[in-house]
C-alpha positions as CSV (number, residue, x, y, z in Angstrom):
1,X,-30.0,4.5,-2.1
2,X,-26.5,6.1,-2.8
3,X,-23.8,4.4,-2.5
4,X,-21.1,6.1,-0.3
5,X,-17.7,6.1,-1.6
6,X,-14.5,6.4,-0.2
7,X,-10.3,6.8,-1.4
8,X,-7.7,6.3,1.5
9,X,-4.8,6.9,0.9
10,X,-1.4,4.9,3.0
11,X,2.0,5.7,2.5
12,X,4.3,2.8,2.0
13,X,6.0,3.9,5.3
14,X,2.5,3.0,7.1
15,X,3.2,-0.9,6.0
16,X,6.6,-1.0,7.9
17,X,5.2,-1.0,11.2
18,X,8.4,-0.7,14.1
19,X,10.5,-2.0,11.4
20,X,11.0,0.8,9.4
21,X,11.3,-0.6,6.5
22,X,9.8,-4.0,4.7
23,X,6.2,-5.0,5.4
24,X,4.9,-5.7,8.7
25,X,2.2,-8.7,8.2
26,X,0.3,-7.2,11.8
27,X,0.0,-3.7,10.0
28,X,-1.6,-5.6,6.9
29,X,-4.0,-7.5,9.2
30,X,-4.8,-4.0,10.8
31,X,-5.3,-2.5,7.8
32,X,-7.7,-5.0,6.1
33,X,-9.5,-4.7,9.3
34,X,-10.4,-1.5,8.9
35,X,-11.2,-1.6,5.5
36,X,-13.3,-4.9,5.9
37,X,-15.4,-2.5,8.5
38,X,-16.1,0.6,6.3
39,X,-17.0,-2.4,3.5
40,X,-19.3,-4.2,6.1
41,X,-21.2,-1.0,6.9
42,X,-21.7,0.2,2.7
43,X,-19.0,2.0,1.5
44,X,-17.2,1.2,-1.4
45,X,-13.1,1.5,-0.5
46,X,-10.6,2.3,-2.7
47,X,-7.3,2.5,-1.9
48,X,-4.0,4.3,-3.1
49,X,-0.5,3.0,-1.2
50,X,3.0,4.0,-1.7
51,X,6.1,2.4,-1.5
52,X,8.5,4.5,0.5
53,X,9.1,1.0,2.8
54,X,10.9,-0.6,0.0
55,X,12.9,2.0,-2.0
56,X,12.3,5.7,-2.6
57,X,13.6,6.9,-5.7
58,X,15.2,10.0,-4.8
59,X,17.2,8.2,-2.6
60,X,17.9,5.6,-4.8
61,X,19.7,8.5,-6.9
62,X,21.2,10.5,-4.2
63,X,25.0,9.4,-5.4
64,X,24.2,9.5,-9.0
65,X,25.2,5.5,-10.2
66,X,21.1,4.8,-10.0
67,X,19.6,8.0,-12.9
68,X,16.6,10.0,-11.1
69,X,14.3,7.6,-14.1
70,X,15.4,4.4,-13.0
71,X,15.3,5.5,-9.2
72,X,11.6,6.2,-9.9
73,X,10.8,3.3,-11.8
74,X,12.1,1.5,-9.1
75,X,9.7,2.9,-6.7
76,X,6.7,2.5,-8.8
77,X,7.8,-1.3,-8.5
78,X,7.7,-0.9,-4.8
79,X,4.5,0.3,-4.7
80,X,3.2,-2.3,-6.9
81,X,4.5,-5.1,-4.7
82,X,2.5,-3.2,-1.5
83,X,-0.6,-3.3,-4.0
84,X,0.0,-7.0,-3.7
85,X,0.5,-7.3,0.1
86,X,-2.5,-5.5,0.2
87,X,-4.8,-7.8,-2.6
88,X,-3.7,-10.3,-1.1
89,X,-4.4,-9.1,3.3
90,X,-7.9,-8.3,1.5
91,X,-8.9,-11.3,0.4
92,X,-7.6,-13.1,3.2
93,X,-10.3,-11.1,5.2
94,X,-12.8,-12.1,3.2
95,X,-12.9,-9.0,0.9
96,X,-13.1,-8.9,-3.2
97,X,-9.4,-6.9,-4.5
98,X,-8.3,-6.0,-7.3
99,X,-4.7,-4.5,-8.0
């Protein structure tokens, strides 16, 4: 049997929800919802988020105090702290995640 495999890709903005901005907890609950379905039925999920909800880095250096590096850096962060929201709306679903 092959194993069907799957990358989905969300941008950070998808996490805000009405908001905006920030991380809407009813978007997460979605969102490992959804997952939890495509893992239920065989398919091995991975996924890839951004983190345009907390900070971008372009805009972070539009004015020119915050240097285009650190602006980045600082979005790479963001993401890292969606990867988390995310481990941890998995796993609260019932689902094995790793960051």
């Amino acid at each position: 049997m092959v194993k069907k495999r799957v990358l989905v890709k969300f941008s950070g903005e998808a996490l805000a929800g009405e908001n905006g901005f920030g991380i809407d907890t009813q978007i997460l609950h979605f969102i490992s919802g959804e997952i939890k379905s495509l893992v239920d039925n065989g398919m091995s999920v991975a996924v890839v988020i951004g983190g345009g909800n907390i900070i971008r880095g372009v805009s972070a250096a539009a004015d020119g105090i915050i240097t285009r590096t650190s602006g980045d850096y600082m979005g790479m962060l963001a993401t890292c702290i969606n990867g988390i929201a995310l481990q941890e709306a998995f796993e609260h679903n019932g689902l094995d995640a790793r960051l």
